[in-house]
N, CA, C and O atoms as a GROMACS GRO file, in nm:
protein
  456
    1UNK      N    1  -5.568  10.264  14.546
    1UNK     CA    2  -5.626  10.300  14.417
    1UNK      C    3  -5.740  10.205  14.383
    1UNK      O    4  -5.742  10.093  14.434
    2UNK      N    5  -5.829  10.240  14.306
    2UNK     CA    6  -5.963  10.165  14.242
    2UNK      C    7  -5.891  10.071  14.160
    2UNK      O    8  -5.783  10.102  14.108
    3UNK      N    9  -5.932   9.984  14.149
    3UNK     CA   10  -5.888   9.844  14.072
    3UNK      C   11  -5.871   9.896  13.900
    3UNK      O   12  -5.773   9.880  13.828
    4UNK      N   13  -5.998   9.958  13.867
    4UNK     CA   14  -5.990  10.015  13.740
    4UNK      C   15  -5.904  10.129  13.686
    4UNK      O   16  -5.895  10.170  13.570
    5UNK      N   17  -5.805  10.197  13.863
    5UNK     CA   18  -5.737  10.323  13.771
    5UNK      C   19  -5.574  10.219  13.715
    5UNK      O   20  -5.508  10.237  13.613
    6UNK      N   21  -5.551  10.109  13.830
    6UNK     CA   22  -5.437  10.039  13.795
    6UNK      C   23  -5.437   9.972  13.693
    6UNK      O   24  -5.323   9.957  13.647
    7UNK      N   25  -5.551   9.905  13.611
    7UNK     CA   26  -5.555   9.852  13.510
    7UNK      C   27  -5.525   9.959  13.383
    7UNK      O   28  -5.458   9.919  13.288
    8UNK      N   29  -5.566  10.063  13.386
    8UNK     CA   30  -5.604  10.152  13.280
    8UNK      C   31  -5.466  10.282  13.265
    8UNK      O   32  -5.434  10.345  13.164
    9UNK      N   33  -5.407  10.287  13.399
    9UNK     CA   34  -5.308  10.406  13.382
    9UNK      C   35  -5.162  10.341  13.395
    9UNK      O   36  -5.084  10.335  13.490
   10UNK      N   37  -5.154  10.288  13.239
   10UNK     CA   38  -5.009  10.239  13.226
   10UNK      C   39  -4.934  10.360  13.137
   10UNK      O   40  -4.984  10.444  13.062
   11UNK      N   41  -4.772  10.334  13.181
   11UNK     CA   42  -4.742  10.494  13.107
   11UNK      C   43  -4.680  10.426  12.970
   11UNK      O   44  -4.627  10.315  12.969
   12UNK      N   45  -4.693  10.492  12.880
   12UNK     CA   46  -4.670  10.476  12.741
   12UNK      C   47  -4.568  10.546  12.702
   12UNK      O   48  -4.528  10.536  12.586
   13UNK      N   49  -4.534  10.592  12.752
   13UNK     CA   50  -4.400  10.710  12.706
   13UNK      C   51  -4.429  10.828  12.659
   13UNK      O   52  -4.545  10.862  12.681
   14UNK      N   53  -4.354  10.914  12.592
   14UNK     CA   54  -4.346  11.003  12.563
   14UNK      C   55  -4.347  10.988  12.392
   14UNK      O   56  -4.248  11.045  12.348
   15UNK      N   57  -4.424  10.932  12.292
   15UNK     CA   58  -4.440  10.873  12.135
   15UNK      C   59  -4.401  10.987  12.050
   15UNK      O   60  -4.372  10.946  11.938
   16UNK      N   61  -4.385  11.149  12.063
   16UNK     CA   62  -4.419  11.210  12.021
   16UNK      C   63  -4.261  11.256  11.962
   16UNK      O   64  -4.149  11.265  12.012
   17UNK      N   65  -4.331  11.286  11.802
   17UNK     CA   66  -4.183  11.247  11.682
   17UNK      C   67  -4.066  11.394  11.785
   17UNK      O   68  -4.106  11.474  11.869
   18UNK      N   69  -3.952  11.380  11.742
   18UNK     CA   70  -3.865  11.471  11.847
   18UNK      C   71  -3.897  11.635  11.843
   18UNK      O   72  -3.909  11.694  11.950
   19UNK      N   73  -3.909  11.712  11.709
   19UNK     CA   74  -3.938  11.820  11.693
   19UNK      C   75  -4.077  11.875  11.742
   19UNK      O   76  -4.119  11.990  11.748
   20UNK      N   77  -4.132  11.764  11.772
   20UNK     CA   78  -4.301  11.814  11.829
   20UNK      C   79  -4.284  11.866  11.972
   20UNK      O   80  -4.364  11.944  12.024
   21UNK      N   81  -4.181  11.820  12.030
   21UNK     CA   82  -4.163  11.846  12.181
   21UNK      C   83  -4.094  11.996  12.168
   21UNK      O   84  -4.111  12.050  12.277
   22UNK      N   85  -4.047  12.056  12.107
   22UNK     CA   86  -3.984  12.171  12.136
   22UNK      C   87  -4.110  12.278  12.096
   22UNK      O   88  -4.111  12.398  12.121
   23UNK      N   89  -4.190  12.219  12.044
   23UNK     CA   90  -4.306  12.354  12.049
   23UNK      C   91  -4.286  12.406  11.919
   23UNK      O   92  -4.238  12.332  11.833
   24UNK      N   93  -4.313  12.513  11.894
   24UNK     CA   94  -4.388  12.564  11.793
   24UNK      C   95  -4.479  12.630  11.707
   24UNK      O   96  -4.468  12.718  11.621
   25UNK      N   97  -4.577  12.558  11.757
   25UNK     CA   98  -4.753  12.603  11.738
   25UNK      C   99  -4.821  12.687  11.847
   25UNK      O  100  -4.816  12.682  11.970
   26UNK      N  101  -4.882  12.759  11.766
   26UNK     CA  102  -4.988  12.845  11.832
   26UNK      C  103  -4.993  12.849  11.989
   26UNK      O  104  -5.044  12.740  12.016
   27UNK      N  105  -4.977  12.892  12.067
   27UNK     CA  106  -5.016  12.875  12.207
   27UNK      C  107  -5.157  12.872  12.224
   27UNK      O  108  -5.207  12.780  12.288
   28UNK      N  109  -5.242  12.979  12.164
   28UNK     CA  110  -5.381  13.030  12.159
   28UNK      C  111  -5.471  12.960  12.072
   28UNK      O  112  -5.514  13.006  11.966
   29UNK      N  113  -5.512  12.794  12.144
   29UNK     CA  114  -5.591  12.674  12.068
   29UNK      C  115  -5.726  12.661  12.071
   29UNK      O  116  -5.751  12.690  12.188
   30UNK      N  117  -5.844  12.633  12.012
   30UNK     CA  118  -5.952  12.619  12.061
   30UNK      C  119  -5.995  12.516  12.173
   30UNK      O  120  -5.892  12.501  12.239
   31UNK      N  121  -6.082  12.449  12.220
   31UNK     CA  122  -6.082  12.361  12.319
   31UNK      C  123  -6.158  12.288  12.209
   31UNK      O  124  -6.201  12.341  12.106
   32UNK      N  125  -6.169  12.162  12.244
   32UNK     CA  126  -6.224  12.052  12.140
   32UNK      C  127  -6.325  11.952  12.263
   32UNK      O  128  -6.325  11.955  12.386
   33UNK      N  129  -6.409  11.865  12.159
   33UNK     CA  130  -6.466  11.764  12.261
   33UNK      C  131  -6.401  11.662  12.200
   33UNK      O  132  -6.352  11.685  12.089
   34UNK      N  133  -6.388  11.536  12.255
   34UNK     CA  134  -6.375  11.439  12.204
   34UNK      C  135  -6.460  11.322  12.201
   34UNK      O  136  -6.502  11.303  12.315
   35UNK      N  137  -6.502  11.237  12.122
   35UNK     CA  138  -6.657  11.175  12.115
   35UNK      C  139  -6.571  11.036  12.088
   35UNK      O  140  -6.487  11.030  11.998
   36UNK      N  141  -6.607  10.908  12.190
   36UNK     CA  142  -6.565  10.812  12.192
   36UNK      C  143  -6.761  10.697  12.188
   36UNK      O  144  -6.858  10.696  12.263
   37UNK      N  145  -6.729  10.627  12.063
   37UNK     CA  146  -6.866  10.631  12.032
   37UNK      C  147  -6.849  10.420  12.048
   37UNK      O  148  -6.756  10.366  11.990
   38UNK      N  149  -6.909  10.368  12.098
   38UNK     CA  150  -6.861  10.201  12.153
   38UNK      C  151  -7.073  10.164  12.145
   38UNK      O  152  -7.182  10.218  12.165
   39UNK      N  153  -6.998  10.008  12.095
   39UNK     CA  154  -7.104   9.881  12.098
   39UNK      C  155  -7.062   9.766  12.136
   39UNK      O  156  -7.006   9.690  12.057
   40UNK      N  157  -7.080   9.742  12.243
   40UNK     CA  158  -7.064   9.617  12.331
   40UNK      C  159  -6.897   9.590  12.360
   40UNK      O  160  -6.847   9.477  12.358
   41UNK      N  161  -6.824   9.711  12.387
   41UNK     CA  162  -6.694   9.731  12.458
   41UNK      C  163  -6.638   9.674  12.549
   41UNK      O  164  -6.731   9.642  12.624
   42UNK      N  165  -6.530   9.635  12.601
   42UNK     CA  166  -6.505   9.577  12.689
   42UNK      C  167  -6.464   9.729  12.769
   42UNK      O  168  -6.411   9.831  12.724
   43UNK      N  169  -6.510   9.694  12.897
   43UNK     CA  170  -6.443   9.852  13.020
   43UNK      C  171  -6.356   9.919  12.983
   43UNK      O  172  -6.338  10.032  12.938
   44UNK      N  173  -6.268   9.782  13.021
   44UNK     CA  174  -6.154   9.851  13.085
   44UNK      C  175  -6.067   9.925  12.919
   44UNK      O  176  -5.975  10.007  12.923
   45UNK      N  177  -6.130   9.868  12.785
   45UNK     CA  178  -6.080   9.912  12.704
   45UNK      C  179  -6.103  10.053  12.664
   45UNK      O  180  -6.032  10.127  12.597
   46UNK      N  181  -6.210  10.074  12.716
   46UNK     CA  182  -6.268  10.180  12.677
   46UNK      C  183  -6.230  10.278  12.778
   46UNK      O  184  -6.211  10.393  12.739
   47UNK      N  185  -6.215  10.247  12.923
   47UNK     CA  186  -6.139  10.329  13.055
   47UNK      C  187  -6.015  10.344  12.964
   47UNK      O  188  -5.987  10.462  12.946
   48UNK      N  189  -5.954  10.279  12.917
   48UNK     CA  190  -5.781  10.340  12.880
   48UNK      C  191  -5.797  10.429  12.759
   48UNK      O  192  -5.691  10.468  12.710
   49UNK      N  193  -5.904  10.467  12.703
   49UNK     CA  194  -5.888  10.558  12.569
   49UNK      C  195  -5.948  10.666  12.660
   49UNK      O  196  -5.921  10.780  12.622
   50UNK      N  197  -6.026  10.658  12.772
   50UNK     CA  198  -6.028  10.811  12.790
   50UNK      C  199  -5.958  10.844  12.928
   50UNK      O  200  -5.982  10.933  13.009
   51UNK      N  201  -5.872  10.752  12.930
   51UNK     CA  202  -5.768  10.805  13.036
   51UNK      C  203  -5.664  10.865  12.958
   51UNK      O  204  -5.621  10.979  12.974
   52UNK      N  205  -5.617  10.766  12.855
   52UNK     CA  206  -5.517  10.840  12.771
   52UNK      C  207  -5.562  10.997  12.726
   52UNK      O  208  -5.482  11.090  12.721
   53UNK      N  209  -5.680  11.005  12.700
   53UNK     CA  210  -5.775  11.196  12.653
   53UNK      C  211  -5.702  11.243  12.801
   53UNK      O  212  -5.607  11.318  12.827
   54UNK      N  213  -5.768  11.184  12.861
   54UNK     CA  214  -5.794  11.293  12.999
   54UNK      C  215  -5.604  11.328  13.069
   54UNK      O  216  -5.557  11.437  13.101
   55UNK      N  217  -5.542  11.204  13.073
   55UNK     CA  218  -5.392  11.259  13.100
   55UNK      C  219  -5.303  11.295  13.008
   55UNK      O  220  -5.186  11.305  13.042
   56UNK      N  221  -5.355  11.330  12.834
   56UNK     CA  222  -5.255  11.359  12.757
   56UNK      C  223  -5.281  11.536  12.687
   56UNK      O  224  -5.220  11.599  12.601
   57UNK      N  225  -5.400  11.568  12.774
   57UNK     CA  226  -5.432  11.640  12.702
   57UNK      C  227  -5.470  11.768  12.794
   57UNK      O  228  -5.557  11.761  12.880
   58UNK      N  229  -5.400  11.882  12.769
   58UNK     CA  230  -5.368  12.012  12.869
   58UNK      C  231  -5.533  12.031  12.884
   58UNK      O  232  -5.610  12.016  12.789
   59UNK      N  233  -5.576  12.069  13.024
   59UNK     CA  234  -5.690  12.116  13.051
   59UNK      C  235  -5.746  12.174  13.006
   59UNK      O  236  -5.868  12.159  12.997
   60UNK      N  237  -5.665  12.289  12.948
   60UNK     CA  238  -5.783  12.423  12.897
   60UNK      C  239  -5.785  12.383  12.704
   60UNK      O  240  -5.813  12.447  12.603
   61UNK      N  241  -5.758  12.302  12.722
   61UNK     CA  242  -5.763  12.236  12.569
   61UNK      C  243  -5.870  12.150  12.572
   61UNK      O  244  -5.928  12.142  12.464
   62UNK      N  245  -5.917  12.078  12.669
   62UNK     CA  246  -6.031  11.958  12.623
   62UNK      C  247  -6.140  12.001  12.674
   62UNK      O  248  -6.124  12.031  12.792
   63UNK      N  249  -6.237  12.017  12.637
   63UNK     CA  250  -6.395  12.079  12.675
   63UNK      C  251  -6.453  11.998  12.751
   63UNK      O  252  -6.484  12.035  12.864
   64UNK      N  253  -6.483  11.865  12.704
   64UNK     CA  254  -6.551  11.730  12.786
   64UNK      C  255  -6.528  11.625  12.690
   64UNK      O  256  -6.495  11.659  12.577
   65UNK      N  257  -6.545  11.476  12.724
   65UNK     CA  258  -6.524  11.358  12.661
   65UNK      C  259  -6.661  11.333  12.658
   65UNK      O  260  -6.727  11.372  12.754
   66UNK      N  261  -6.730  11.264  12.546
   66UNK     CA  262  -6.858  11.240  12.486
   66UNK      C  263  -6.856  11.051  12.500
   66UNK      O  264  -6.775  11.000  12.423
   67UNK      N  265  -6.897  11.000  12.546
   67UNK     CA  266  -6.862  10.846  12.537
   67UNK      C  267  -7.036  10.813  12.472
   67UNK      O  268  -7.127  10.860  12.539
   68UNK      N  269  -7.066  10.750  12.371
   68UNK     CA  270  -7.148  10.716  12.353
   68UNK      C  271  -7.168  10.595  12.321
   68UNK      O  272  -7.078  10.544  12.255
   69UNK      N  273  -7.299  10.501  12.359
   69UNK     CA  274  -7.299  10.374  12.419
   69UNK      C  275  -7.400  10.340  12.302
   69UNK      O  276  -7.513  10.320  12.349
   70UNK      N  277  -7.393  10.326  12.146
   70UNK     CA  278  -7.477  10.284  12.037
   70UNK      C  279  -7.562  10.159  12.044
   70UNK      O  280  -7.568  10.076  11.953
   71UNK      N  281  -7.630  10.150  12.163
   71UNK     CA  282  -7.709  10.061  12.237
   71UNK      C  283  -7.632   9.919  12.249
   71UNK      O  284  -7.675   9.836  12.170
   72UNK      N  285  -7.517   9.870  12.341
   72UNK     CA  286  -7.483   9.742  12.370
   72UNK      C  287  -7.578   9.672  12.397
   72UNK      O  288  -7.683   9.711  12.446
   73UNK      N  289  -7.538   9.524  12.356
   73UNK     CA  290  -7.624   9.434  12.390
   73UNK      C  291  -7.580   9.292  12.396
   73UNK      O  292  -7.644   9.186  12.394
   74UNK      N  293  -7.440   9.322  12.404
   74UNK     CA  294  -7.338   9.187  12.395
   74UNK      C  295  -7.377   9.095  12.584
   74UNK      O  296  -7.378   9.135  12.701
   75UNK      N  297  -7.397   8.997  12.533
   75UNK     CA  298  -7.387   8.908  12.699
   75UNK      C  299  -7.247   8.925  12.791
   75UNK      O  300  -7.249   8.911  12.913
   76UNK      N  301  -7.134   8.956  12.718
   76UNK     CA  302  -7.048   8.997  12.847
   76UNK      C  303  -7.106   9.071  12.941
   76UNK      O  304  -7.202   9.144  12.917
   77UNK      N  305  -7.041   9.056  13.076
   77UNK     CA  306  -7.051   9.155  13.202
   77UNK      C  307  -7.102   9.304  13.136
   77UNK      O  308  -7.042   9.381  13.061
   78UNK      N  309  -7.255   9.314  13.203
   78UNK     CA  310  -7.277   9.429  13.196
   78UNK      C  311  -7.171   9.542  13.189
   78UNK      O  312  -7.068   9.491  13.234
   79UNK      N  313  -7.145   9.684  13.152
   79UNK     CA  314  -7.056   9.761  13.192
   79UNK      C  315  -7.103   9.877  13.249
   79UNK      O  316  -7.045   9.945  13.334
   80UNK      N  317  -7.282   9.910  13.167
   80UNK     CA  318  -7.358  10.026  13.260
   80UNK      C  319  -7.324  10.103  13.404
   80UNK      O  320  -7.311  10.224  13.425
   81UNK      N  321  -7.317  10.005  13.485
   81UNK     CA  322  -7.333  10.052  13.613
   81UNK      C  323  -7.182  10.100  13.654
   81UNK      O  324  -7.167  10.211  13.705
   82UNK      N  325  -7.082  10.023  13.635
   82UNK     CA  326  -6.952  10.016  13.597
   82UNK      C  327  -6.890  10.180  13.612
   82UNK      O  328  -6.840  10.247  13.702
   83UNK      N  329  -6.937  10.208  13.425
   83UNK     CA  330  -6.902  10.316  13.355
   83UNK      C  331  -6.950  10.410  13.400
   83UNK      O  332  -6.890  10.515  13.378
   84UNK      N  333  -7.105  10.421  13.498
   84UNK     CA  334  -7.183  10.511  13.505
   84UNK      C  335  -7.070  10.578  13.653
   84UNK      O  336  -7.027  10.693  13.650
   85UNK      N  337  -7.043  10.493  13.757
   85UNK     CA  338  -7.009  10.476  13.850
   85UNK      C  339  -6.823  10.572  13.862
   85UNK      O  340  -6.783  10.647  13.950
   86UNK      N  341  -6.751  10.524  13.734
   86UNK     CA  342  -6.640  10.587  13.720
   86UNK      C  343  -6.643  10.720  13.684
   86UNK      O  344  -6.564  10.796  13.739
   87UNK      N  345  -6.735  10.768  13.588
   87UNK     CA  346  -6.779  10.815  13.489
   87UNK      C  347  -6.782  11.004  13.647
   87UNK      O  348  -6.727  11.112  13.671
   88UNK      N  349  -6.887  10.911  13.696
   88UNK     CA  350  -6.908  11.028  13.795
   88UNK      C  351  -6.809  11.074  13.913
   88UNK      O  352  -6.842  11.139  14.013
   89UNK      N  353  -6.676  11.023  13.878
   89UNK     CA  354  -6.536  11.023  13.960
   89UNK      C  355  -6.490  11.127  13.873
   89UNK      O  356  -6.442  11.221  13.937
   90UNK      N  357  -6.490  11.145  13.741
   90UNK     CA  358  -6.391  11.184  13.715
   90UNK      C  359  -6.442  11.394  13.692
   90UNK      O  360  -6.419  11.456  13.589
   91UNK      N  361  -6.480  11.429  13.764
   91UNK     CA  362  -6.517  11.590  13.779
   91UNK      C  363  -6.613  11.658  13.632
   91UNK      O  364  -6.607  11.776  13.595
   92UNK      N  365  -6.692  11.558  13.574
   92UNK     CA  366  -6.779  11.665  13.510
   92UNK      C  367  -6.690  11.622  13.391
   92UNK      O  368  -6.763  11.549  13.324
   93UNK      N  369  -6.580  11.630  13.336
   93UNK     CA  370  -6.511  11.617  13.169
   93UNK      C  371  -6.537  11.533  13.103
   93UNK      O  372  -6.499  11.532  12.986
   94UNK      N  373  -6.632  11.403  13.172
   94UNK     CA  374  -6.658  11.304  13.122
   94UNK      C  375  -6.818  11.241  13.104
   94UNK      O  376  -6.872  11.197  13.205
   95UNK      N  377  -6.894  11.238  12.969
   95UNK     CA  378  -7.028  11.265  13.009
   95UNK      C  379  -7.084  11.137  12.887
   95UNK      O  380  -7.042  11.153  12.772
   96UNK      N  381  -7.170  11.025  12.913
   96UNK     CA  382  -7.247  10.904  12.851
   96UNK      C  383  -7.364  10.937  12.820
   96UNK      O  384  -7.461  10.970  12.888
   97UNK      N  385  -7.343  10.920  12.668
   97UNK     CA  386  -7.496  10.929  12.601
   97UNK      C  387  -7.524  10.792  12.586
   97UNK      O  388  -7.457  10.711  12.523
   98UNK      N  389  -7.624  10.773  12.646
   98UNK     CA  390  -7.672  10.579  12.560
   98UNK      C  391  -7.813  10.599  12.454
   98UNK      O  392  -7.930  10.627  12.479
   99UNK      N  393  -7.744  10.574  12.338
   99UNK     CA  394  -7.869  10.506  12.225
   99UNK      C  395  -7.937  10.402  12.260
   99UNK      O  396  -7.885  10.295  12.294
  100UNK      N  397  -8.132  10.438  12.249
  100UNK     CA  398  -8.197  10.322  12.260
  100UNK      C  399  -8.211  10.227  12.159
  100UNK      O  400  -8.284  10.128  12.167
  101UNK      N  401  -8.133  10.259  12.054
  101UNK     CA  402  -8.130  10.173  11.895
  101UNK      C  403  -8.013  10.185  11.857
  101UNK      O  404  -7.950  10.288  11.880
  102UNK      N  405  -7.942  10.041  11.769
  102UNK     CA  406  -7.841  10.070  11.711
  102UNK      C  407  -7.846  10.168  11.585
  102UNK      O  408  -7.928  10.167  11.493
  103UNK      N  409  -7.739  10.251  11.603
  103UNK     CA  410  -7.752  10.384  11.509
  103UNK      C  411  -7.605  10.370  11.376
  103UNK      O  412  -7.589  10.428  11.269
  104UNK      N  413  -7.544  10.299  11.428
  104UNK     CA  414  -7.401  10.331  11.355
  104UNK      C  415  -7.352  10.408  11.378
  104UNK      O  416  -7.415  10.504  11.422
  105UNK      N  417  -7.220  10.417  11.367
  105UNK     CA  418  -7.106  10.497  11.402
  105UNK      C  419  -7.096  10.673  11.395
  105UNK      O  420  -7.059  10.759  11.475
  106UNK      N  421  -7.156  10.674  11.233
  106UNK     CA  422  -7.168  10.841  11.206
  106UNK      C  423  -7.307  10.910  11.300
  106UNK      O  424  -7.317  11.007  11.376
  107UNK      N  425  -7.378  10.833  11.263
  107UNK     CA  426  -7.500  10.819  11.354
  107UNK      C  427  -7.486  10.868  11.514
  107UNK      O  428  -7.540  10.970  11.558
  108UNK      N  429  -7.392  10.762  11.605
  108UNK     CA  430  -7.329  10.763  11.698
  108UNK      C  431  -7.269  10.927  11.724
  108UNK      O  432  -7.306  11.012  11.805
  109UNK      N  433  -7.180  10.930  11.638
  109UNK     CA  434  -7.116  11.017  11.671
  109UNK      C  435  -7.233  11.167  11.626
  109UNK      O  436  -7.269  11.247  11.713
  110UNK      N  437  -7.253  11.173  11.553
  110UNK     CA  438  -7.346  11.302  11.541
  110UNK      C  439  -7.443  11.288  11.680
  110UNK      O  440  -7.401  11.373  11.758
  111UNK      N  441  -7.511  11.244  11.717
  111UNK     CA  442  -7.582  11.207  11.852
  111UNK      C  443  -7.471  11.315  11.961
  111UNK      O  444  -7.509  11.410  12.030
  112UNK      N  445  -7.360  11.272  11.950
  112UNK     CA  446  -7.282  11.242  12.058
  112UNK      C  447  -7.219  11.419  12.082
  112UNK      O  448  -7.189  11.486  12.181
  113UNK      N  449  -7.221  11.443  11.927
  113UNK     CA  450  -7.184  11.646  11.838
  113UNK      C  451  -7.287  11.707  11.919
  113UNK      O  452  -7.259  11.801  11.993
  114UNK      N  453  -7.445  11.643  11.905
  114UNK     CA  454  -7.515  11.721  11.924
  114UNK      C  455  -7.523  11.809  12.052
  114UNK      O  456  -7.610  11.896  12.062
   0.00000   0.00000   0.00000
């Protein structure tokens, strides 16, 4: 395994209150994106929020993951090349917008809608 899937794919259990597991709801859901919007992140923190998307969440339910990069500029270890590098492992569901200016969060994330 890649150094980064062992760090990032720890199992958490099953959190979910008891009646949620027997179902219920709608079968027939829309698909959603999910927009993960970071400034000067550490990786591997940011690898475990969209590993948790990507293994918690039924396929035909998640459209693509939006990671947007609100222009870092922290001196830790670059992560660019990193993220760009994983990023293109994981089949297309996973796609990096980088801001050339810090924008803020709503900012960020509307960027990220668009």
């Amino acid at each position: 395994k890649q150094w980064y899937q062992r760090r990032v794919r720890g199992d958490i259990g099953d959190k979910r209150h008891p009646q949620c597991k027997n179902g219920g709801w709608p079968t027939k859901l829309p698909r959603a994106s999910v927009i993960f919007c970071f400034h000067n992140e550490n990786l591997i923190v940011l690898l475990r929020s969209i590993y948790s998307v990507l293994m918690r969440t039924p396929p035909e339910l998640l459209a693509d993951i939006i990671v947007v990069d609100d222009a870092s500029t922290d001196a830790h270890p670059d992560i660019r090349e990193p993220l760009d590098e994983i990023v293109a492992l994981m089949g297309g569901k996973v796609k990096v917008l980088r801001l050339d200016e810090r924008s803020g969060l709503i900012k960020a994330r509307m960027a990220g809608a668009a």
